[in-house]
Every structure is written in structure tokens, then in C-alpha cells.
N, C-alpha and C positions, 0 to 999 in steps of 0.2 A: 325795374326802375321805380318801382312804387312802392315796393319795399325800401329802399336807397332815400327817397325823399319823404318815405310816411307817411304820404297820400294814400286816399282812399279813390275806386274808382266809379263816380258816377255817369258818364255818359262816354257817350264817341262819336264824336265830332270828325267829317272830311271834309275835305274843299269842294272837290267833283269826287261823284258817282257816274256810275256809268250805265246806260238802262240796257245793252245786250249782255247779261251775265247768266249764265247757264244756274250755277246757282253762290249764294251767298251765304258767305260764314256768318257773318252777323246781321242779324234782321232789324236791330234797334238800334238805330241809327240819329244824324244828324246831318243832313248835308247841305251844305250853302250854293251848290249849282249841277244843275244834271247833264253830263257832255249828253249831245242829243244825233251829233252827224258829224262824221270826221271826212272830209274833199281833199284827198291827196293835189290832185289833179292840177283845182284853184287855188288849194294852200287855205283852206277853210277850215275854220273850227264850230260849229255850234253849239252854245252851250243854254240853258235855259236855267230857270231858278230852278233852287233846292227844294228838299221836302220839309227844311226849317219851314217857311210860310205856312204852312197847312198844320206844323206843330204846333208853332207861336201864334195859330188862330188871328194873323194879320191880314 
């Protein structure tokens, strides 16, 4: 796809990460919220912020 639009690729961006991962293909990253607990049970989702904050020094 990046050859098709001639873009170059500087980063990777996700929405949610996910923090029980055995291991991960890419290590540099960008994520805007970290699922933190999934509650079948009560139909719960939690999610907490990204590791953007701590990049973007906010």
C-alpha cells in the first residue's frame, strides 16, 4: 500500500494495545489506550491511556 500511494513510512500508530502479549512484533510503537481487564461476566471493558502520554512528554 505504500508503494500504491508513495508514501514513506514513519511511525505505527494503534488505537488499543493490549498488556498480556507473550511477545510483540513491533516494539515502536504508538498507542492511544491500553485494554487493561476484559469482565465477560459484567460485560466490562477496561481500558486506560496509551503510551502516546509518556512519548508526547504530556
Amino acid at each position: 500500500m505504500l508503494e500504491e500511494f508513495e508514501a514513506d513510512l514513519v511511525g505505527i500508530g494503534v488505537l488499543v494495545e493490549s498488556t498480556e502479549v507473550n511477545e510483540r512484533l513491533v516494539d515502536d510503537y504508538v498507542s492511544l489506550t491500553k485494554l487493561t481487564d476484559v469482565n465477560v461476566r459484567e460485560k466490562r471493558i477496561d481500558v486506560s491511556e496509551g503510551n502516546i502520554v509518556k512519548k508526547l512528554n504530556v
